[in-house]
N, C-alpha and C positions, 0 to 999 in steps of 0.2 A: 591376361585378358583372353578369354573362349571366343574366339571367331565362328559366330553360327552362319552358317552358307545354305541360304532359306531358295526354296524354288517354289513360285507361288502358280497356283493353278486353278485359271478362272478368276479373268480380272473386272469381273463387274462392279458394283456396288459395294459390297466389302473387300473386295481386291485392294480396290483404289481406296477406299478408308483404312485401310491399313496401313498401305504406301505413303498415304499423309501422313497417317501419325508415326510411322516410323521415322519420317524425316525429320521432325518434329522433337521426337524423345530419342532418337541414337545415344547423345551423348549423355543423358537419363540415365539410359539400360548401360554405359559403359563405365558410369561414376557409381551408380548402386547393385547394378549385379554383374559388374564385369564382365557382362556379353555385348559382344561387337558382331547384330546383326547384319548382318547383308546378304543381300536380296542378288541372287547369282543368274538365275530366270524367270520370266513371266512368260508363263503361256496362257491363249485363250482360243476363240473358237478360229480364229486367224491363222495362227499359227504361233512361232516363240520366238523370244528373245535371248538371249545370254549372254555371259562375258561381265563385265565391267559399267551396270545400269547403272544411270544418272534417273533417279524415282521421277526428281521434279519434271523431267525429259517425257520420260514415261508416262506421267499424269496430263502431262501437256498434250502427246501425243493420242490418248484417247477422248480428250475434252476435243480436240479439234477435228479429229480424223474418225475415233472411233474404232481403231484395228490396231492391236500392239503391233503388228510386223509393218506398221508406216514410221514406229519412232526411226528419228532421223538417222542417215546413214554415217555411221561410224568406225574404221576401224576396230575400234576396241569392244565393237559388241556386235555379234553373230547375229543372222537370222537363220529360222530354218521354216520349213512349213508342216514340218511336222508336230504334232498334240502333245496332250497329255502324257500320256504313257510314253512316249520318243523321248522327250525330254527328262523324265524319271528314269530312262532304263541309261542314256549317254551323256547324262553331265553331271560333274562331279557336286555333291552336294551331303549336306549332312541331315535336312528337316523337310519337309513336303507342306506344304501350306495347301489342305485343300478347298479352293470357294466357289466350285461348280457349284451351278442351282439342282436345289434337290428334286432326284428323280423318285418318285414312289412306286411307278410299276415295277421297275428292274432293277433300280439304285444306280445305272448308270449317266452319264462316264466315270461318277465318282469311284463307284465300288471297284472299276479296275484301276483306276489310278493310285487309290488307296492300299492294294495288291499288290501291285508293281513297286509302290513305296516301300512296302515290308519286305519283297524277295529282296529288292536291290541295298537291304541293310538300313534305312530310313527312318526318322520319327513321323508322324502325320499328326497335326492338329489340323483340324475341321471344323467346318460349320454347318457342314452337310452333313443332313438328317437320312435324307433319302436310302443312302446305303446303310448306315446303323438301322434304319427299321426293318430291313428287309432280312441282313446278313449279320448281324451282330455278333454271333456268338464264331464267324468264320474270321472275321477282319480283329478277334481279341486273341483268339488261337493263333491264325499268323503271325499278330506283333511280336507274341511270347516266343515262338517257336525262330524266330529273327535275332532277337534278346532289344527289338526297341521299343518306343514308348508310343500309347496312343491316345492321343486325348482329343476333347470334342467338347468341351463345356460349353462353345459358344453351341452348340447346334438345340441347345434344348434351349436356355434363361436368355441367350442372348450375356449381357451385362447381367443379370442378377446368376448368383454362383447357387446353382443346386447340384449338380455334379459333386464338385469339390467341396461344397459342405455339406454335402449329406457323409463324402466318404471320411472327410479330416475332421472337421467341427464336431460331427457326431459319429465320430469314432469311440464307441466302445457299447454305444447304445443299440438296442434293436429298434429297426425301424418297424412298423406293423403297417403302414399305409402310407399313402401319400396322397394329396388331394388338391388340386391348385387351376389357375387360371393362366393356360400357355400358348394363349392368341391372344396378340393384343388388336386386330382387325374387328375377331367378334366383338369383346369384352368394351371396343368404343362403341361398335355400331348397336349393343342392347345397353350402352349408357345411354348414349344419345337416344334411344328410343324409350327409356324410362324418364330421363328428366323432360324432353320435348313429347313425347307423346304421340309419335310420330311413326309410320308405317317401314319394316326393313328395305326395302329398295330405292325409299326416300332416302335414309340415310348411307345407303350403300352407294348410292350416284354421288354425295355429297363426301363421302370416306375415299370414292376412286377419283374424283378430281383433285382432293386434297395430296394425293398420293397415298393414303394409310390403304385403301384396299387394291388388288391387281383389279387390271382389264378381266379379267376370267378368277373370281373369288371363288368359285367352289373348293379350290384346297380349304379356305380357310371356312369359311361359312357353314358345308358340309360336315365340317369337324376333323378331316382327314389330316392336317398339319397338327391341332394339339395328339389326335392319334398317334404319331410319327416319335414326336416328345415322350409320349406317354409309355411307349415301346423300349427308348431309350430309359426310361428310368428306373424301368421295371428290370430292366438286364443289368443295367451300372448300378444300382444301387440296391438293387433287392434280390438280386442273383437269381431272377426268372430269365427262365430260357423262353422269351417271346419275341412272337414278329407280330405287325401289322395286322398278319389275319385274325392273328389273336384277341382282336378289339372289338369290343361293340361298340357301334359308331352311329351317333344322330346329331345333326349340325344344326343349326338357329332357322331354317324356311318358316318354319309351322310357328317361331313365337310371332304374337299381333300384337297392338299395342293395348287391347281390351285384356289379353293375358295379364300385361304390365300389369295393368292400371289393380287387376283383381287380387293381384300379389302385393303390391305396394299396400293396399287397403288393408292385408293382412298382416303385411310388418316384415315384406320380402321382397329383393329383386331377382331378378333372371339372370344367371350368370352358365354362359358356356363350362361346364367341369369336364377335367378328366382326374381319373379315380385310380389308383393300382393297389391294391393288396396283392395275400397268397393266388386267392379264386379268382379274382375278377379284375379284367380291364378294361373300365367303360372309359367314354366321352357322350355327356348328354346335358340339356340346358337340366337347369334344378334349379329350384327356390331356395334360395340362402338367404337366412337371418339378417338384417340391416345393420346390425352390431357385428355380425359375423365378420373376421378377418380376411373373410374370402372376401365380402365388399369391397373392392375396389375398381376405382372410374378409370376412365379413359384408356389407354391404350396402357395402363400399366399389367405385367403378370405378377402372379402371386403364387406359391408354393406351400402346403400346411402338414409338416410333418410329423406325422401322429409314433411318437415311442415308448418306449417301455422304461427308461429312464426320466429323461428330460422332457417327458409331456410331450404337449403340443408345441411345435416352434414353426416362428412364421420367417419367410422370406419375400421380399415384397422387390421389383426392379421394372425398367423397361429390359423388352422382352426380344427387343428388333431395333433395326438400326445402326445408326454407325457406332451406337456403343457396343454391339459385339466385338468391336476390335478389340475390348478392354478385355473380354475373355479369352481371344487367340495368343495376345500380348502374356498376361497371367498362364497360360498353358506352356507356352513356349520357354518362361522363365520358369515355370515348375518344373519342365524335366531337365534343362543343365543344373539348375537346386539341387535339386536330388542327389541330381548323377557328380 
């Protein structure tokens, strides 16, 4: 049995969907891949924990309180008030869980925590985007030059696997493009606006009480989150050396619902794309064909990998949510697999 000694950092929304399902599948991961994870500390903006956590403790303690440095006091599990990086550079561990929310100016606090995971010998699976769009070709030279592993699949598909099946599934084929829908905020808010017929900030008030969009949707609306994805794909999988800047970038403001309606007329709807070949890395609304594979509703993403072998192959998933855990989970077992 491989005892993995996990330090999770940034316990928000997917921190704690994690922490559930790991409680949940332990004995899972230790009957089918003989890994006996645990969770050694949790750090957030509060400060951390370690030692000897009790998850369901843990999850109590920020359902009720709100601040991992209030779970109860125990013996057998430290507090300290120091962050991210304190926690990565003095407690002993073998994996880095990173789930800060992504930064796009600067990538941090990810990208140093991410840093600190590699000097001090570390694997890092992530979900954060923020720093692969910025630093990506810095945080893959690090891992190498460390000898450990990096992975991030959740940070682009969420649950649907492009990452890992662009680089295993279509291993031997060239990729020439890629083309997909990797917000799933916009891709509800121009469903709902092509089946109801209805003005974007209508459905944008109606997407942020429901919870699908934030209080402040410009990452997603603007385009700047499928941007972020689309940076990543372009370096993981087509071995461009790009950042962020390197995007042209126009988000959904300017679609109306008279655009719909004149597109629908012609046998099209509106869908937010981002685009990567050799030359060009856009994100812009476009008209796609109503057969077209890239039609798809509501909050789901879609992926369309144009190659030289295997044609066209589609990947269809939700894109956010608590099923990204299903990709940190698959990461984390891919590299003891391996190794």
């Amino acid at each position: 049995m491989k005892e993995v000694k996990v330090q999770i950092i940034g316990f928000g929304f997917i921190g704690q969907s994690f922490a559930e399902v790991l409680t949940k599948r332990r004995e899972y991961l230790k009957r089918n891949y003989n890994l006996d994870i645990k969770v050694v500390s949790i750090s957030d903006i509060s400060g951390t924990i370690y030692g000897d956590i009790d998850l369901i403790k843990a999850l109590r303690t920020m359902k009720e309180k709100g601040r991992i440095v209030d779970y109860p006091n125990e013996a057998k599990v430290k507090k300290s008030s120091g962050l991210g990086i304190e926690a990565i550079e003095n407690i002993e561990a073998d994996l880095v869980l990173e789930l800060t929310p992504s930064n796009i100016r600067d990538g941090e606090p990810g990208l140093s925590h991410m840093l600190a995971a590699f000097r001090n010998s570390k694997h890092v699976v992530t979900s954060n985007k923020g720093p692969l769009a910025i630093a990506f070709k810095k945080l893959k030279e690090e891992a190498e030059k460390n000898g450990v592993e990096f992975k991030f699949e959740a940070s682009v598909g969420g649950a649907m696997p492009i990452i890992n099946f662009a680089k295993e599934t279509l291993a031997g084929t060239k990729i020439i493009s890629v083309q997909g829908i990797f917000n799933g905020t916009t891709n509800y808010i121009l469903t709902k606006m092509t089946r109801d017929n209805v003005p974007l900030d209508i459905v944008l008030k109606e997407a942020q009480e429901m919870g699908i969009a934030e209080r402040d949707p410009s990452y997603d609306i603007d385009g700047i989150d499928t941007a972020s994805k689309l940076v990543i794909i372009a370096n993981a999988v087509m071995d461009i050396d790009a950042t962020i800047k390197d995007v042209k970038i126009e988000g959904i403001r300017k679609i109306t619902p008279e655009l719909i309606t004149l597109a629908k007329e012609d046998g099209y709807v509106v869908k937010l794309i981002g685009e990567v070949c050799k030359n060009k890395l856009e994100v812009s609304p476009r008209l796609v064909p109503i057969s077209h594979p890239l039609n798809v509703g509501g909050t789901l993403n879609v992926a369309v990998f144009y190659t030289d072998i295997a044609g066209e192959v589609t990947v269809i998933g939700k894109g956010a949510g608590k099923e990204t855990v299903s990709a940190l989970l698959s990461d984390i077992i891919s590299i003891y697999r391996c190794r």
